[in-house]
N, C-alpha and C positions, 0 to 999 in steps of 0.2 A: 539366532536360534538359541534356547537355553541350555549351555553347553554343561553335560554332567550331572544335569539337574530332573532329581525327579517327583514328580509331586503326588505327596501321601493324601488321599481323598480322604473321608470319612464314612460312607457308605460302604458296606461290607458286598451288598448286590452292586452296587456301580460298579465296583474294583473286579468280581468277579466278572462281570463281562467285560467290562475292558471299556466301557461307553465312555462315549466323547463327548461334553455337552459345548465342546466349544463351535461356534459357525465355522462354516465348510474356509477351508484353506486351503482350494483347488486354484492355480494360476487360471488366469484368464487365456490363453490358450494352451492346447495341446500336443506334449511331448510327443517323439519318438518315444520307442521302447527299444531298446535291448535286454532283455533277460537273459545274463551267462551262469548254468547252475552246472555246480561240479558234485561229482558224488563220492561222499564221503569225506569232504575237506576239512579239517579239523579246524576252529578258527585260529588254534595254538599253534596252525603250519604258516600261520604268515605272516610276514615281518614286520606290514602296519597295527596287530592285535598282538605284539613283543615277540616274536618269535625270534630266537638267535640263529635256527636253523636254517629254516624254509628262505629261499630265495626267489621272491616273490617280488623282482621290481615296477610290475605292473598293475599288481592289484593294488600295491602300497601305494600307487601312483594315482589311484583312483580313489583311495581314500583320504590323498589328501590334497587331493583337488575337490571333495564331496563331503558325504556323513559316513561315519563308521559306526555302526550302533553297535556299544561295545554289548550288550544285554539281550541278545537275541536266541532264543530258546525252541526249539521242535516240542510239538505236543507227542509225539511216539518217534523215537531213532530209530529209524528204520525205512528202506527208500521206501517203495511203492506206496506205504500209509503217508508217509512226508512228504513225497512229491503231489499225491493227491489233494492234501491241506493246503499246500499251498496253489495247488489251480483254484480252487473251491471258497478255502475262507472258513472251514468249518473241521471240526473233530475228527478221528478215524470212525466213530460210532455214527455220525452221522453219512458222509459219504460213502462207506463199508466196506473200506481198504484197511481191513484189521494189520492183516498181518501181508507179507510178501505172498502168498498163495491167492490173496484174494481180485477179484477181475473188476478194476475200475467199470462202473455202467458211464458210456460218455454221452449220456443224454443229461444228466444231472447239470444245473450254470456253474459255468465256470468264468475267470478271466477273462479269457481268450474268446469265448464264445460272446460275453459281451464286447470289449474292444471290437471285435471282428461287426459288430451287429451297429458300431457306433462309427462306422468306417472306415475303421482302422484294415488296414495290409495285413494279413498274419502268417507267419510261417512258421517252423518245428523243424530243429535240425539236431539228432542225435540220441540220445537215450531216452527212454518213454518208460519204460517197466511195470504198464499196467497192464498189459495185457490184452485190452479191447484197441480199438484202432481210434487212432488222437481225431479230435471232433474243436469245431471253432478255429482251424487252421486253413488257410487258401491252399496252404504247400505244406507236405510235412515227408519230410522223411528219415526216418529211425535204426535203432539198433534193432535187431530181433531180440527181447528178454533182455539179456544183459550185454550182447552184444559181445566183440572183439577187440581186444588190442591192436593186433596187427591185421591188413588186410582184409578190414570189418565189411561183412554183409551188412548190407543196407533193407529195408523195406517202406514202400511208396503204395499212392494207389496205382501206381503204374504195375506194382510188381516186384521181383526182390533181385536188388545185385550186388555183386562184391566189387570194391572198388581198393585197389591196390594202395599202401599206406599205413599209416599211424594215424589210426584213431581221433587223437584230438589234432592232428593237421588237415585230415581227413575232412571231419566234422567242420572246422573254420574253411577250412576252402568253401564248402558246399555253402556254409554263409553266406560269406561275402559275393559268389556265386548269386545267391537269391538277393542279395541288396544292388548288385549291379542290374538285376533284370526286372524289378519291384515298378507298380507304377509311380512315380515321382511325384503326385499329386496328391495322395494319400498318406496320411501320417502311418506309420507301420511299427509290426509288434514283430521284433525277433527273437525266438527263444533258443539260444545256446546250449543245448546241453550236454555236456562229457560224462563218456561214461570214469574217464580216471579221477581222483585217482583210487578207487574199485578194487578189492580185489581181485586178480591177483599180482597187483602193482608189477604191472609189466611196462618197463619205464619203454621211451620210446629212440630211435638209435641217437638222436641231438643229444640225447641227456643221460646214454647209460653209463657216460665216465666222471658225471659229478658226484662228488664226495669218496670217491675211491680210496683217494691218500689218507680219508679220515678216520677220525674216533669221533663218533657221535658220545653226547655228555649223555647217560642213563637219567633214566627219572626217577625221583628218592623212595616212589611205591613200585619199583620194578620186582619187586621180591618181597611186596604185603605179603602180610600172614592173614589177614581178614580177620584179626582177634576179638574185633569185639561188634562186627555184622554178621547180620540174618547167615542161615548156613549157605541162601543161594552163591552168595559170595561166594565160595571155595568148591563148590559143584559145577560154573558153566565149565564150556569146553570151547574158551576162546582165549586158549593160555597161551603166551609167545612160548613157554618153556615146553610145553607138549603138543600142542592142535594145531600148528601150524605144519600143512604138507610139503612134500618136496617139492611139488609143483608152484606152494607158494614162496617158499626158496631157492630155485630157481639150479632146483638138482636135479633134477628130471629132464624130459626131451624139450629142448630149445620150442617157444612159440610162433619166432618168424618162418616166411617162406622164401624170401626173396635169399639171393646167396651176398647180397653187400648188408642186408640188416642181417644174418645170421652171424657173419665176420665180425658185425661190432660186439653182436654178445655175447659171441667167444671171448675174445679178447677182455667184456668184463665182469665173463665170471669163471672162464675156465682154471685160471688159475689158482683163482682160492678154494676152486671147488675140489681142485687135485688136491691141494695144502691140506684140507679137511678130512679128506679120505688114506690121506699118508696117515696121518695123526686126528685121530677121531677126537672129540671130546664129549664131555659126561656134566653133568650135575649144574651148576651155577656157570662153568664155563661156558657151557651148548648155549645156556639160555641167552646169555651175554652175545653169541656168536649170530646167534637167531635171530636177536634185538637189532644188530649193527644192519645183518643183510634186509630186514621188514625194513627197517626206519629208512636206510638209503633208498630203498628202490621206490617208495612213497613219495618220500620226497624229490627225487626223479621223475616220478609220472607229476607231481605238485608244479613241477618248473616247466614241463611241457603245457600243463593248463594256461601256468604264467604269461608263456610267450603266444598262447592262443590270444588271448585280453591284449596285448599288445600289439598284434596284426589288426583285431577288430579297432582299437581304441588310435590306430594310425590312419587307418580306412574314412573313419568318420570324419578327421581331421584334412587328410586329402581331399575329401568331395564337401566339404563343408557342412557336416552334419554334426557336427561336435557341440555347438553351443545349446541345437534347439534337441537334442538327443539324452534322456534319464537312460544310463547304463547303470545295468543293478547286477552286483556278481553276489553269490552267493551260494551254499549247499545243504542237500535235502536233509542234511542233522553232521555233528562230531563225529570223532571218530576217537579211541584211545591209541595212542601213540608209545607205551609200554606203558603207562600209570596201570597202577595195580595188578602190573602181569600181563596187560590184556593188549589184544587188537582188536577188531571190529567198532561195535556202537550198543546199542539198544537198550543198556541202562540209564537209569537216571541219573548218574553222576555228572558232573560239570562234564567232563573231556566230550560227551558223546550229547547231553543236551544241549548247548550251545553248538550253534551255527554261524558262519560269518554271514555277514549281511552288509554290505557297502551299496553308496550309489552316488553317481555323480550326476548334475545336471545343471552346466555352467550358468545356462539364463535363469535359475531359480535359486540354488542347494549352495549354499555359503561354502566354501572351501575352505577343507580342516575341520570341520564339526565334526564332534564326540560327542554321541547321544547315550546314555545311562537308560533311558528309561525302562521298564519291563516289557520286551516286543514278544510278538509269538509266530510262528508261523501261517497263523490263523489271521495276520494282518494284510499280507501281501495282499490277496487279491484283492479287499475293498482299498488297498491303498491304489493301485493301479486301476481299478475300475475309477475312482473318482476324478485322478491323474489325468484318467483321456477320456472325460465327461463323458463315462458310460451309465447304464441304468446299472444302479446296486444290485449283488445278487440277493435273491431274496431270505436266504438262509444263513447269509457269514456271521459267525459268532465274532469275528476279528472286525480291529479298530481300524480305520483308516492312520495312513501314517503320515497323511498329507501335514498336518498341523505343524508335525516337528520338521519335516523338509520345510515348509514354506516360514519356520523362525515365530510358530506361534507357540506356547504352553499352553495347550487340554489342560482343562482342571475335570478334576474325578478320574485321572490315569490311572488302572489295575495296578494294583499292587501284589500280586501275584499270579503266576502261571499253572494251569493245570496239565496233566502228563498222565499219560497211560498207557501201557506196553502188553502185548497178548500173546507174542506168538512163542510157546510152547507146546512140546520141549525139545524141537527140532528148527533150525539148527542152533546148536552152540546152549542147549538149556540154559538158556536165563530165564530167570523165574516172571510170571507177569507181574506187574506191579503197574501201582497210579499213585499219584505225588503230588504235593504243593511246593511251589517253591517263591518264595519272596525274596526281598530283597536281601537280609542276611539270613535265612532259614529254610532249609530244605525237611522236609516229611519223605520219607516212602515206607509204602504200606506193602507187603507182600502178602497179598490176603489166601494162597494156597498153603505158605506157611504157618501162618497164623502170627506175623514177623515184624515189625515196623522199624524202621531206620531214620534217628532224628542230628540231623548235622545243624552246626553251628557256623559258614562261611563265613566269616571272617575272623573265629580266632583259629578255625581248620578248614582250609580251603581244599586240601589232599582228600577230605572228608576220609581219616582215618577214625574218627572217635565218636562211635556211634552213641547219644544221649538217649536213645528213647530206653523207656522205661527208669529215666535216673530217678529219684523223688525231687533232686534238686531243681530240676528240670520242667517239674508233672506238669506246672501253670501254663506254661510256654508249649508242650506237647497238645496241652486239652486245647488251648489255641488256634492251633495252627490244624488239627481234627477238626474244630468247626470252619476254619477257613476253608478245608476242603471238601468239608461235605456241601459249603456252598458254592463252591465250584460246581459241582456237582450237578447239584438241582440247580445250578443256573445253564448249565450245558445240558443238560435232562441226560447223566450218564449216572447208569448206577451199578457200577463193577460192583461184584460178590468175593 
């Protein structure tokens, strides 16, 4: 495979869609599937994409037995519009999962409804978040909305039950549950999905005493001024130093029920929470304090994901599934981790558009490949529909990704990504915005302000120093303007 390498086409329409003129680089037979999707996983939480933090021995296990595509980008961060793009293959404007209010229609091709049609096995185990009831699955059963930490109600077509537990141990039992009972003559599509690690990072009892004894290293924008971005910058309301609640600080009434998980998360938070309340703090300190308790308990619910990929990733290896099985972990967009003050997703900055994106699949996927190229979210489903020789969906604006698994180079690869974000001004007003983003140059336009934001990633990756409108700059601005308006009209989206 071409490791790091990515190839600038010459077509300005090729690039915007992403078209592949190379022949199909489908293996000649047909994987397993597992698809494990976490939500809200930062790809900067795990330790094969540099992480110093995140302890993450499973997925880094998978990445370097696979491909890690270090370049992988969500078209809108935010679940419900990102988990839709990737069933689908296609923009939030097309399937019309704008924003988290909006109610997936599941009659529309997806995935899973091809696989399933190509006779594949399918099942759906864990968070869904659209709202309508999941379609192209044999089995499926879910969270209600966002579902539970501890003790999570389930819903089926059976009906809806609670089933005692943590979430993501929860969730992997009921897997591996459905891979022991699957019929064994039919290749099969699993789709994994957690709801952590989610707000409100409610780690699970194996994991609420990692990193106790520590000091997490702060991020160098944990205290941006936003001096020289649009005003949205310093208006949302997803600041570590104010908007976060008590509940998402873990000051409030305890979330388990059981009396042996209540004990453990006595034990770790009651005493700093007394310490706090002896001695209050104010100003730069709180925020610093706010930082330590967010970032621990994330990356807690992060190490519970962890050890889920590891149950699965032993399962297949005991029943002999491991070589003829593509395992693809991955999450429905970034998340900010303190950069720029913030928590959540839904801006265009690096922290919250990139996604991890890993896949291992020993009979095909070279071990250790590091893919560069420009990926979107919009690729998955034609990559998996091709994968497990199903009919194309008719509508995916996304490239297949088989090429680069199967160690060929596409000539005419995108050379940039389009983005665009709606939901305003509840919650968390971020302003909407839509973007280009290339290989070293990102746009964003916030066209309620009348605003645009031009970064330079690679001599400011922080994206502290906003160029647009510089004169130094105008050539490279009016650029990367027509690169997006050809986004645009190549995706027939025309935000105002």
């Amino acid at each position: 495979m071409g490791k790091g390498c990515c190839v600038l086409g010459s077509s300005l329409a090729a690039l915007a869609s992403g078209a592949c003129s190379a022949p199909s680089a489908a293996p000649t037979r047909r994987p397993n599937i597992v698809f494990i999707l976490s939500d809200d996983h930062a790809a900067h939480a795990i330790g094969a994409y540099g992480s110093a933090l995140a302890r993450t021995p499973n997925i880094d296990r998978l990445a370097s037995e696979g491909v890690r595509f270090e370049r992988a980008f969500c078209g809108n961060a935010i679940c419900a519009p990102a988990r839709a793009t990737l069933l689908t293959g296609v923009h939030s404007h097309v399937h019309g999962v704008v924003d988290n209010a909006a109610r997936f229609d599941g009659s529309q091709p997806t995935f899973p409804m091809a696989l399933q049609q190509a006779g594949y096995a399918t099942a759906l185990v864990g968070k869904w978040h659209l709202k309508s009831e999941p379609t192209g699955f044999g089995h499926w059963e879910v969270f209600p909305d966002q579902g539970q930490y501890y003790d999570p109600e389930l819903l089926s077509a059976q009906g809806k039950r609670r089933v005692e537990g943590y979430a993501s141990e929860v969730v992997t039992d009921l897997a591996l549950e459905w891979l022991e009972q699957r019929d064994p003559s039919r290749p099969f599509l699993l789709c994994l999905h957690h709801k952590a690690p989610h707000r409100s990072w409610e780690p699970g009892p194996r994991e609420l005493s990692l990193y106790a004894d520590e000091s997490l290293p702060e991020p160098a924008t944990l205290f941006d001024d936003y001096a020289t971005r649009a005003s949205g910058a310093a208006a949302q309301e997803m600041s570590i130093a104010r908007d976060l609640s008590e509940f998402d600080l873990k000051l409030g009434r305890p979330t388990p029920r059981r009396t042996e998980d209540l004990a453990a998360w006595s034990a770790a938070y009651d005493a700093e929470n007394a310490a706090l309340r002896a001695r209050p703090l104010s100003g730069d300190d709180r925020t610093r304090w706010n930082f330590q308790r967010y970032l621990k308990d994330y990356l807690r619910c992060v190490a519970g994901v962890d050890a889920s990929v590891g149950r699965v990733l032993e399962y297949l290896e005991r029943e002999g599934l491991a070589q003829d099985t593509l395992v693809i972990y991955a999450s429905d967009q970034g998340f900010f981790l303190g950069e720029h003050g913030w928590y959540d997703k839904r801006w265009m900055y690096e922290e919250a558009l990139r996604f991890p994106l890993v896949m291992r699949w020993p009979a095909e996927i070279e071990a250790g490949t590091v893919d560069r190229h420009l990926v979107s979210g919009i690729d998955l489903a034609p990559t998996l529909c091709e994968l497990g020789d199903a009919a194309p969906l008719p509508r995916a604006q996304g490239t297949s990704l088989a090429p680069l698994l199967m160690g060929r180079e596409p000539s005419g690869w995108r050379e940039a990504i389009y983005y665009r974000y709606y939901e305003y001004p509840e919650p968390h007003r971020v302003e909407p915005h839509y973007g280009v983003r290339t290989e070293s140059h990102k746009l964003i336009v916030f066209p309620r302000l009348g605003a645009s934001e031009l970064f330079d990633l690679r001599a400011d990756p922080r994206e502290v120093n906003n160029l647009a409108g510089s004169p130094d700059h105008a050539e490279l601005e009016a650029a990367l303007r027509e690169q997006l308006s050809e986004l645009q009209r190549q995706f027939r989206d025309a935000p105002r």
